[in-house]
Backbone as CSV, one residue per row, in Angstrom:
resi,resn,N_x,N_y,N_z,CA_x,CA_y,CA_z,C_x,C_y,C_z
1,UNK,12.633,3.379,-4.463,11.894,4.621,-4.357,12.299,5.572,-5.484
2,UNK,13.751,5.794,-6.425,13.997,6.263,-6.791,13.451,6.234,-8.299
3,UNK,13.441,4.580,-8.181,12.888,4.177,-9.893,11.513,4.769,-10.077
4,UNK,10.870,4.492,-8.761,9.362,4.989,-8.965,9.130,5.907,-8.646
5,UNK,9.884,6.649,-8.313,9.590,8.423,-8.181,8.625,8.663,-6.942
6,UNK,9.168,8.187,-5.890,8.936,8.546,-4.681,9.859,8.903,-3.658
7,UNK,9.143,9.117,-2.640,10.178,9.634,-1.642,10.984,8.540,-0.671
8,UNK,10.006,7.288,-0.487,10.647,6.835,0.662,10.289,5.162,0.349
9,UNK,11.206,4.249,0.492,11.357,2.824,-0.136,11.526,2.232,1.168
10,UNK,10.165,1.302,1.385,10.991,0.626,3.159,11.050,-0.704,2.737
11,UNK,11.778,-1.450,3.172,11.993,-3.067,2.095,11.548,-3.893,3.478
12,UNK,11.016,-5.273,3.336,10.187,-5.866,4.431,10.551,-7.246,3.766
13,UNK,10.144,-8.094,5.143,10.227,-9.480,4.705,9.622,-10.331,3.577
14,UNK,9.030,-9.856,3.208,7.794,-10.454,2.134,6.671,-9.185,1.423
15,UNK,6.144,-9.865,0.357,5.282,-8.750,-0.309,4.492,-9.092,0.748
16,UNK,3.576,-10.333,1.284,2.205,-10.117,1.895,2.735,-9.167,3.525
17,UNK,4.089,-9.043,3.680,4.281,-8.414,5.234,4.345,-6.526,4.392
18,UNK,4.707,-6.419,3.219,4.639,-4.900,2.808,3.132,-4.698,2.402
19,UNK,2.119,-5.692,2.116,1.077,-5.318,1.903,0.394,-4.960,3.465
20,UNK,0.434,-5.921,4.135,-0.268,-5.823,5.922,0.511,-4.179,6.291
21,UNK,1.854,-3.956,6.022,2.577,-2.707,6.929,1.821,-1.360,6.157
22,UNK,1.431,-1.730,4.824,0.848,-0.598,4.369,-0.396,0.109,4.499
23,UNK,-1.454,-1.440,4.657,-2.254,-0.807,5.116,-2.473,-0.698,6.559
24,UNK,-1.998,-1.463,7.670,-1.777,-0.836,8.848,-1.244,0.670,8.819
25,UNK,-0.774,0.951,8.268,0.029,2.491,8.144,-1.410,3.691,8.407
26,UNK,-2.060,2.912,7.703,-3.153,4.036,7.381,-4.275,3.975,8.293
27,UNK,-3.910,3.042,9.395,-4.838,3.182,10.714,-6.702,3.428,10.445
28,UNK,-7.057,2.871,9.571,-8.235,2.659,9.430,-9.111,2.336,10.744
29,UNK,-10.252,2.870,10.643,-11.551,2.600,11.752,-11.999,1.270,11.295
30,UNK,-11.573,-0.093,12.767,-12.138,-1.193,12.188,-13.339,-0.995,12.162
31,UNK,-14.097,-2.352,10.884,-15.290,-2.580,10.706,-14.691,-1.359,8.901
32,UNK,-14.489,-0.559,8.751,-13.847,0.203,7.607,-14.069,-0.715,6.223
33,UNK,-14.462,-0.520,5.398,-14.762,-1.469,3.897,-13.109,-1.008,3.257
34,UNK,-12.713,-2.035,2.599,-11.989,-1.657,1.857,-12.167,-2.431,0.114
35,UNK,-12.386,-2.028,-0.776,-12.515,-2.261,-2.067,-10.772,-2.963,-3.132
36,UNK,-11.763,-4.357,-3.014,-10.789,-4.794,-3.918,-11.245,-5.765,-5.389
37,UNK,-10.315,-5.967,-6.344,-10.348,-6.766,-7.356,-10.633,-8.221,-7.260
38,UNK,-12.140,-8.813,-8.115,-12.310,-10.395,-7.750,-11.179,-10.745,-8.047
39,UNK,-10.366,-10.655,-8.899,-9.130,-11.506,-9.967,-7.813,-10.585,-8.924
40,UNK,-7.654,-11.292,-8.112,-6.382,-10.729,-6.766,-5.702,-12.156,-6.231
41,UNK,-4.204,-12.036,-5.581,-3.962,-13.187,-4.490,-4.835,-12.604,-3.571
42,UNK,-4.325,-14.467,-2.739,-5.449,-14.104,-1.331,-4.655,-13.583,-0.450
43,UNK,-3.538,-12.984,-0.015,-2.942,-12.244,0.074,-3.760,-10.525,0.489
44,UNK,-4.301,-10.480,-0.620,-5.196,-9.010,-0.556,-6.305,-9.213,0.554
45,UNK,-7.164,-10.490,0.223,-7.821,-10.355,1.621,-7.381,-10.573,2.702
46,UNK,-6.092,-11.535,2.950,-5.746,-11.702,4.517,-5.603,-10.390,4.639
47,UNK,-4.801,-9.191,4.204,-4.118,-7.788,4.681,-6.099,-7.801,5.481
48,UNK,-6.571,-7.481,4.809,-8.097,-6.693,4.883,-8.318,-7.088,6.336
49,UNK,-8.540,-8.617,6.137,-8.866,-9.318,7.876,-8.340,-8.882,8.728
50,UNK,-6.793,-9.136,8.768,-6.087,-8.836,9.857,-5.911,-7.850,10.299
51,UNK,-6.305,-6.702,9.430,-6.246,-5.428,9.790,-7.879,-4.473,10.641
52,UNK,-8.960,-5.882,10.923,-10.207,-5.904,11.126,-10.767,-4.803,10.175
53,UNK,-10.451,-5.025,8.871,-11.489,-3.895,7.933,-12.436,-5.626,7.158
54,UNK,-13.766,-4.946,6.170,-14.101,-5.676,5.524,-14.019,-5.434,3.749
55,UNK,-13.549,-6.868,3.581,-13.193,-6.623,1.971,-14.890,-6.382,0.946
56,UNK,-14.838,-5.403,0.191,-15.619,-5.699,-0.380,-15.171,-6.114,-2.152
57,UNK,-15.918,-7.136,-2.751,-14.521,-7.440,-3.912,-15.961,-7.014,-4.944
58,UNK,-15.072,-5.933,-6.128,-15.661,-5.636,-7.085,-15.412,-6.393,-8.503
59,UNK,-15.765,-6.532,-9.576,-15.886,-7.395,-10.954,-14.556,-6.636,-11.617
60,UNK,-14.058,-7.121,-12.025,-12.888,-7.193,-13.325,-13.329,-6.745,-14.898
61,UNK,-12.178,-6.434,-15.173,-12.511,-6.108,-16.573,-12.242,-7.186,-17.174
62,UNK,-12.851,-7.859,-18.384,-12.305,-8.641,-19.304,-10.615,-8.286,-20.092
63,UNK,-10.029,-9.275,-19.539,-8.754,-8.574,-20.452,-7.271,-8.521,-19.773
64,UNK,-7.918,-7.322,-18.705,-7.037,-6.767,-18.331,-6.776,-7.418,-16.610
65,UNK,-8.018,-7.900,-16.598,-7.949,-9.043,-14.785,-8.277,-7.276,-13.857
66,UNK,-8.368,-6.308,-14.285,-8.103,-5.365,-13.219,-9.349,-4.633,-13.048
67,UNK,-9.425,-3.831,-11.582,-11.231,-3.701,-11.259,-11.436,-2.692,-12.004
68,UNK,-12.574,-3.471,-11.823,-13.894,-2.636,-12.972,-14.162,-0.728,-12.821
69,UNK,-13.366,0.218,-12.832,-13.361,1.060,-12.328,-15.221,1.789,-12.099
70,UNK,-15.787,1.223,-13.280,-17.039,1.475,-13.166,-18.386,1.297,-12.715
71,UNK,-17.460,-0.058,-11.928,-18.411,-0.585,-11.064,-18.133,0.036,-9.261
72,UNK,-16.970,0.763,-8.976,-16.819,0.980,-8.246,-17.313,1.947,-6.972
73,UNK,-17.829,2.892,-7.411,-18.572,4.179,-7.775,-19.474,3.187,-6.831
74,UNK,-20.324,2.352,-7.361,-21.451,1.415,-6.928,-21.318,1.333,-5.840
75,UNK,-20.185,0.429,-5.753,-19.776,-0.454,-4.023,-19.180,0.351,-2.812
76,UNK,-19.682,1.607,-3.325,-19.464,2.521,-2.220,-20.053,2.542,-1.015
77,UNK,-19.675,2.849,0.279,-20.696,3.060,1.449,-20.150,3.962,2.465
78,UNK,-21.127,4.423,3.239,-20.212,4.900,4.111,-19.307,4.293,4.882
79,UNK,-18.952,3.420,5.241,-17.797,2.756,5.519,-16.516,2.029,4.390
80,UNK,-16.713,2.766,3.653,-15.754,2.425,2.568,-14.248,3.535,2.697
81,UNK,-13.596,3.059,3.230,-12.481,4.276,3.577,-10.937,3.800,2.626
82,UNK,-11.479,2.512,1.737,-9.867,2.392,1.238,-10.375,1.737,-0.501
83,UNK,-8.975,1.782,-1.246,-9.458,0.771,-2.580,-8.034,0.573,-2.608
84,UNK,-7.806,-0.926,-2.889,-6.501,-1.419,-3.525,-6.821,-1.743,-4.819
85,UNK,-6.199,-1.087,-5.546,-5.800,-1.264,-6.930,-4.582,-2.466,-7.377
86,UNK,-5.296,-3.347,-7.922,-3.852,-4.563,-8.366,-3.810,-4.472,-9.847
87,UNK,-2.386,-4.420,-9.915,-1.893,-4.153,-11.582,-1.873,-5.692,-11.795
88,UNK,-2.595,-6.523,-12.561,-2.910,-7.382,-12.829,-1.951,-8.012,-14.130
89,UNK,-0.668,-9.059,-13.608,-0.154,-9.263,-15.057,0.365,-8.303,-15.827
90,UNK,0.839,-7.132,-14.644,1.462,-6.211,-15.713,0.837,-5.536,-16.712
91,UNK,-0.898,-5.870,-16.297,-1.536,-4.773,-17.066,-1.955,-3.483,-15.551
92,UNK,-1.840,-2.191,-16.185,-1.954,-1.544,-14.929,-3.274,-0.908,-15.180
93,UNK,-4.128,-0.376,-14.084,-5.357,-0.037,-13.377,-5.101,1.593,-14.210
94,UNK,-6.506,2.044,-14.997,-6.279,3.373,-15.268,-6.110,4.090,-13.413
95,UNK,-5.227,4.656,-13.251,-4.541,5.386,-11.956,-5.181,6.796,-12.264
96,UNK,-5.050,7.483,-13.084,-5.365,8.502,-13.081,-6.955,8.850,-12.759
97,UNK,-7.569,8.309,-13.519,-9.136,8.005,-13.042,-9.670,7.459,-11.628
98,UNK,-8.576,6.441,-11.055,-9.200,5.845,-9.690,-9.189,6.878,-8.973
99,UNK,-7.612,7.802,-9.363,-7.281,8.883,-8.035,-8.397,9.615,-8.061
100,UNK,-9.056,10.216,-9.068,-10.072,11.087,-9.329,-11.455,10.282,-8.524
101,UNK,-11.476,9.408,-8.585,-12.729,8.968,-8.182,-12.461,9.389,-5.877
102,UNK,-11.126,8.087,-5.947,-10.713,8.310,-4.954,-10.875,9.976,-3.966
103,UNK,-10.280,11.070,-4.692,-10.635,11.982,-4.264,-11.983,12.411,-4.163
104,UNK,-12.527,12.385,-4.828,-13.677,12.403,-4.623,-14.388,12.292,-3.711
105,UNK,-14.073,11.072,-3.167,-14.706,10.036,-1.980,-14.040,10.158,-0.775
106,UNK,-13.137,10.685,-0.980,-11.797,10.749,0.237,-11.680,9.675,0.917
107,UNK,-11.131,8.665,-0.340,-10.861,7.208,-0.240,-9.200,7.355,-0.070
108,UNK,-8.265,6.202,0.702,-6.783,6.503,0.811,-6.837,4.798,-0.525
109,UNK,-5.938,5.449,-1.387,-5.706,4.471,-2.596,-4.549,3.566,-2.449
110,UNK,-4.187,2.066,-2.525,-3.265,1.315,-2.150,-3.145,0.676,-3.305
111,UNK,-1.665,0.666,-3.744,-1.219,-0.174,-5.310,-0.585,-1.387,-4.656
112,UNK,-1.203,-2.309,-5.232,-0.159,-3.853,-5.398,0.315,-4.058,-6.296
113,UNK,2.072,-3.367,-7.022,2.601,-3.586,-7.727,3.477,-4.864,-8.398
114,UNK,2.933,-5.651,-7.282,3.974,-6.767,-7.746,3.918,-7.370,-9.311
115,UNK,2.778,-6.893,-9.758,2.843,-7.612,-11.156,2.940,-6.245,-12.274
116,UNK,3.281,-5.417,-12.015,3.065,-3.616,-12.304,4.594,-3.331,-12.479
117,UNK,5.380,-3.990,-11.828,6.774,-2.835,-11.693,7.407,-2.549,-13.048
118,UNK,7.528,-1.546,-13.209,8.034,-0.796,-14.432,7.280,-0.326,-15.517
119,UNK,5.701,-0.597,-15.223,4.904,-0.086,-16.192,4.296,1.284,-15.882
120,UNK,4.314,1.986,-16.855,3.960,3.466,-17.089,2.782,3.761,-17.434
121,UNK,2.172,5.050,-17.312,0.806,5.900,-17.473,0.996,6.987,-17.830
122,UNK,1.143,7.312,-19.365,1.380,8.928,-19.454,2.807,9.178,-18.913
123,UNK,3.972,8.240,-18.620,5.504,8.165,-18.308,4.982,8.012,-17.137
124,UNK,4.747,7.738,-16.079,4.773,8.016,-14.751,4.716,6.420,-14.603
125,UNK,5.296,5.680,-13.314,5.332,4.568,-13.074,4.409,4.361,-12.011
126,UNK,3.403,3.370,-12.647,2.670,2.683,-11.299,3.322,1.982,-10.070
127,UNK,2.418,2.523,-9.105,3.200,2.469,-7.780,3.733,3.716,-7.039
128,UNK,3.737,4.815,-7.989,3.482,6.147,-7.714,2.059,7.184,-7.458
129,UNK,1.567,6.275,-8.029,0.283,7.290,-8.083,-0.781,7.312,-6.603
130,UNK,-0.977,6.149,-5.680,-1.534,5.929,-4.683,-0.681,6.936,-3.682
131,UNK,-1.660,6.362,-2.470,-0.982,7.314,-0.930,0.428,6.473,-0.636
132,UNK,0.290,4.977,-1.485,1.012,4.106,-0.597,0.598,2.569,-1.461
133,UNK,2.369,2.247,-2.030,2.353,1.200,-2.786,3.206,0.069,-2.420
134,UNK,2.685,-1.238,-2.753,3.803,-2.052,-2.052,4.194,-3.006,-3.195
135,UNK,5.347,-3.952,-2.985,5.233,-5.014,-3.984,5.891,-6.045,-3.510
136,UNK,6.432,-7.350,-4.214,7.160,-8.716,-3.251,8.149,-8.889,-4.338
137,UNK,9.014,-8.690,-4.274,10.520,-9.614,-4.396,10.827,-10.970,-4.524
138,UNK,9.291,-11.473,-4.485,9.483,-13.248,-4.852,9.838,-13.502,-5.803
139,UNK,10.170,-14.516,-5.849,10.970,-14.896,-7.753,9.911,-15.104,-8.670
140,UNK,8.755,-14.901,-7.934,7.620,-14.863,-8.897,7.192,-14.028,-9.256
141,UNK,7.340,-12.640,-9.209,7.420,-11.601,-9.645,8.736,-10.481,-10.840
142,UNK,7.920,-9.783,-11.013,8.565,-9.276,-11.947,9.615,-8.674,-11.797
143,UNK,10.279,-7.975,-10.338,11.736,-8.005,-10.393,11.974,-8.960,-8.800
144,UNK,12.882,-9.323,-8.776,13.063,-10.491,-7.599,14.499,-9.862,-6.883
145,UNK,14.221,-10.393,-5.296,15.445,-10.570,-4.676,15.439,-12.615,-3.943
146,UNK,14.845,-13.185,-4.532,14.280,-14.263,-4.012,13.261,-14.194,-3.479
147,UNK,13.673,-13.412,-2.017,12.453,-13.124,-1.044,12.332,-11.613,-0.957
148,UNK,11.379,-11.197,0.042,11.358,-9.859,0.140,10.213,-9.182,-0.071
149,UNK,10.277,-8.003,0.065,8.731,-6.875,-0.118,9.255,-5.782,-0.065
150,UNK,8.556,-4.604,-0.737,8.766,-3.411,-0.287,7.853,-2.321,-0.126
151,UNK,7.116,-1.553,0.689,6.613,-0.710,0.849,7.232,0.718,0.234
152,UNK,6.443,1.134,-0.665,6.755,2.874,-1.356,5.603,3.621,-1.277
153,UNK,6.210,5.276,-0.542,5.484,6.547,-0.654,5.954,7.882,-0.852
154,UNK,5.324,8.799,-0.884,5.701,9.717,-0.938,5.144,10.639,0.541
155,UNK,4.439,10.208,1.247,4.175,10.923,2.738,4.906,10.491,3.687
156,UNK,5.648,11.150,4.175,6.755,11.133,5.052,5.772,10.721,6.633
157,UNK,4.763,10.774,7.187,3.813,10.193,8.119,3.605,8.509,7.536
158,UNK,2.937,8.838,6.603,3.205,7.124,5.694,4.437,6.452,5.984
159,UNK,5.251,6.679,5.796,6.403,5.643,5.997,7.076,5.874,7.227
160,UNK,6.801,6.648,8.236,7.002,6.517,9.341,6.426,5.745,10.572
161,UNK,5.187,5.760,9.914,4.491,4.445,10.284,4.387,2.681,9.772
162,UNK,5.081,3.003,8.750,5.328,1.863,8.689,6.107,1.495,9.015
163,UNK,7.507,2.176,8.876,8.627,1.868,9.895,8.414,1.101,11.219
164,UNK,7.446,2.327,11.799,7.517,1.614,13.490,6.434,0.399,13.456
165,UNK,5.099,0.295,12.191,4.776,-1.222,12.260,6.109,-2.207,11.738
166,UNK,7.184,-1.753,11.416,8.108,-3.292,10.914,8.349,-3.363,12.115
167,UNK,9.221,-2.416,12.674,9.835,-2.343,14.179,8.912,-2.927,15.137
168,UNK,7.988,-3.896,15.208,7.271,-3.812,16.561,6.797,-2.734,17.400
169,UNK,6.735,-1.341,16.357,5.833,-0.606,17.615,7.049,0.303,17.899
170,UNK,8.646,-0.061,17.638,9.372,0.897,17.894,9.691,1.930,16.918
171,UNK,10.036,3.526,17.780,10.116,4.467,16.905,11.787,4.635,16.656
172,UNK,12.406,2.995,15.776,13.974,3.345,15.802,14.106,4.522,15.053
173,UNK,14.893,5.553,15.535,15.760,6.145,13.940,16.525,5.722,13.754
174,UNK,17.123,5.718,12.331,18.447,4.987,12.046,19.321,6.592,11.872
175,UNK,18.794,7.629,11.987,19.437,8.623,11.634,20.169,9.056,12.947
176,UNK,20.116,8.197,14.018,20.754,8.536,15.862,19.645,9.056,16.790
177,UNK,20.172,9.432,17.601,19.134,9.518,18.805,18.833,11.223,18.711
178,UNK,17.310,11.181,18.865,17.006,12.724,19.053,16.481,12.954,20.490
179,UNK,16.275,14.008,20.209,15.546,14.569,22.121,14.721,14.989,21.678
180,UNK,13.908,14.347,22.876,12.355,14.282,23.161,12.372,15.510,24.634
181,UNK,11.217,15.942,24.516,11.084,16.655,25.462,10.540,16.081,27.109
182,UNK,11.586,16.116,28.076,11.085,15.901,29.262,11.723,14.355,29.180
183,UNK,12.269,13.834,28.587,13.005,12.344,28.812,14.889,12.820,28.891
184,UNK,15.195,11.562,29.170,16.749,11.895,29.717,17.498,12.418,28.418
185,UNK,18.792,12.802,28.056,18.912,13.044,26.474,19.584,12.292,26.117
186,UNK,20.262,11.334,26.574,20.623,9.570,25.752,19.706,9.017,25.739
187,UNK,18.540,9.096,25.963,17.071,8.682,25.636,16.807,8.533,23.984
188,UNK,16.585,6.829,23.514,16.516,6.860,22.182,14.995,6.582,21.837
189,UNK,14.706,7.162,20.829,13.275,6.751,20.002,12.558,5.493,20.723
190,UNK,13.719,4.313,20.208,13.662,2.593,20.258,12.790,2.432,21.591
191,UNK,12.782,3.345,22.477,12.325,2.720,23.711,11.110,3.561,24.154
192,UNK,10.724,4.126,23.023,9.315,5.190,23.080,8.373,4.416,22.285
């Protein structure tokens, strides 16, 4: 979180389990479109399925493998509530422009950095610029722990939800037990 200039780094079993926790995070209305890159793992569409949204996949740029920002605009609908952006090979997605579009649309923007980490825009590192970025730690990627994933944001609701999707649904803190109102007060999160 620190390299990429965010607030909050949650590390997960795998990139495809930080891609599913991220966009579960964002609790989309199934049936919800979400916009992605033809030139992606399939990875990007399982998240989409399992999360009952529908992928809609837009054209690539020559070059760069990464979506066509100008075709995007197009594949809009009213049920279009998300766009994952994939830094393709370490070439990265103009960010600054998607966000703009994104706002626009009051689309929530999702980076798949796994092939992105450490590349910059104007100094700023991709994987910063979305609501909510993830990447995998496979040795096939550009920095590795063998295995692994990690979910990064900067909305403190964002990664609190993803938290309790790693947790099964539980609200652990690791910071100790707080009080809740109207429960016993050794009463922990974990069991809410």
């Amino acid at each position: 979180a620190k390299f990429l200039g965010v607030k909050h780094g949650i590390l997960t079993s795998s990139g495809s389990c930080a891609g599913l926790l991220a966009l579960s995070a964002l609790e989309l209305p199934k049936g919800s479109e979400g916009i992605i890159p033809a030139v992606t793992f399939p990875t990007i569409f399982n998240i989409i399925i399992q999360c009952g949204l529908v992928p809609v996949v837009v054209d690539c740029e020559v070059g760069t493998y990464n979506l066509n920002l100008d075709m995007v605009e197009g594949a809009l609908s009213q049920k279009t509530k998300a766009v994952i952006a994939v830094h393709a090979l370490g070439n990265p997605v103009d960010m600054p422009r998607l966000m703009r579009i994104a706002n626009k649309h009051k689309l929530y923007v999702l980076e798949d950095n796994c092939d992105g980490w450490g590349t910059t825009i104007r100094g700023k590192k991709v994987g910063s610029f979305g609501h909510i970025s993830f990447t995998s730690f496979h040795a096939a990627h550009i920095v590795t722990m063998g295995v692994g994933g990690g979910v990064f944001t900067s909305d403190k609701e964002l990664a609190k939800k993803v938290r309790v999707y790693r947790d099964w649904g539980r609200q652990a803190d690791i910071n100790g037990p707080k009080k809740y109102k109207g429960l016993p007060k050794d009463y922990t999160p974990r069991f809410i």
